[in-house]
C-alpha positions in Angstrom: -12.1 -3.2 2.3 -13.8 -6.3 1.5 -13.2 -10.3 1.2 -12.5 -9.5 -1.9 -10.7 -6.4 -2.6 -8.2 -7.9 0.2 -8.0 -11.4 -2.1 -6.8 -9.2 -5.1 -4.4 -7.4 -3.3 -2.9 -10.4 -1.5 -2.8 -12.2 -5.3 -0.5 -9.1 -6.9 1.6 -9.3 -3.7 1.9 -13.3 -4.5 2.4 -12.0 -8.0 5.3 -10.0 -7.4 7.0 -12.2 -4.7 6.9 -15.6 -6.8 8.2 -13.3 -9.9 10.9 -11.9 -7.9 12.4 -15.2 -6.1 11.4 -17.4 -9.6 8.7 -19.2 -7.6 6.8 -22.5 -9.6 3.0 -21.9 -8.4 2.0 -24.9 -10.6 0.1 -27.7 -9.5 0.1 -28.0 -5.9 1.6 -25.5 -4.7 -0.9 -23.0 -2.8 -2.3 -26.5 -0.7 1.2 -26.9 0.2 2.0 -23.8 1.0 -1.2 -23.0 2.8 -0.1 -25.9 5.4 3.7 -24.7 5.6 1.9 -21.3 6.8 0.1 -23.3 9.5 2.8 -24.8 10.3 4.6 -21.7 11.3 1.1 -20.5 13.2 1.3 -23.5 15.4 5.0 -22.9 16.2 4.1 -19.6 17.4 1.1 -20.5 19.2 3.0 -23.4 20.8 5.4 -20.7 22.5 3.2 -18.7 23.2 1.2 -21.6 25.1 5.0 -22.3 26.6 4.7 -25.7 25.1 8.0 -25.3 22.6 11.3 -23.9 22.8 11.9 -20.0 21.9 10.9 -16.7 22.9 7.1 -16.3 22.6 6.0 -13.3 20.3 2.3 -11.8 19.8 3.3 -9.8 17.2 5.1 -13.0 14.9 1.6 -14.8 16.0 -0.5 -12.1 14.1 2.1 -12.3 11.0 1.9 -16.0 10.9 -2.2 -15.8 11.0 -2.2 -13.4 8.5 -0.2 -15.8 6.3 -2.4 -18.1 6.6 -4.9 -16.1 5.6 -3.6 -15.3 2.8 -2.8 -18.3 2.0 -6.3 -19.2 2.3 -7.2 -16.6 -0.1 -5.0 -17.4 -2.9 -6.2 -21.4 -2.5 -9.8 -20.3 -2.4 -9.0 -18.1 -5.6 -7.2 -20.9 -7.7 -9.8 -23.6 -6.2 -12.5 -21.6 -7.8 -14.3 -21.2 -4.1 
C-alpha cells in the first residue's frame, strides 16, 4: 500500500467515525485535532522516558503515532498538500 492508498482509507475511517459520534470537521478542525493527537504522543513518550506519571506502554506509543499520522494525512488532504 502506498502514501496514498493509506490516506484514502484513513479519510473513510474519519468518514465513518465523525458520522457516527456527529463530529463538526469544519473550519479548523483537522489542525486542531492533529495537535490533540500529539499531545497524547508526547504523554506516552513522556512515560515511557519515566518523565510523567502512569504506566509506560509501547504498544499505546505506536497507537498514538499512528494517530498522528493520520492525522497528518487527513490535514495534508484538506490543505491541498
Amino acid at each position: 500500500m502506498d502514501l496514498s492508498e493509506l490516506a484514502i482509507k484513513v479519510a473513510r475511517i474519519s468518514d465513518i467515525y465523525a458520522a457516527e459520534h456527529g463530529i463538526d470537521r469544519s473550519g479548523d478542525w483537522a489542525i486542531l485535532k492533529l495537535q490533540e493527537e500529539l499531545g497524547e504522543l508526547t504523554a506516552e513518550h513522556l512515560r515511557i522516558s519515566g518523565r510523567a506519571r502512569g504506566e509506560p506502554s509501547e504498544q499505546a506509543l505506536g497507537g498514538e503515532a499512528a494517530d498522528v499520522l493520520g492525522m497528518l494525512l487527513i490535514y495534508c488532504d484538506r490543505a491541498g498538500i
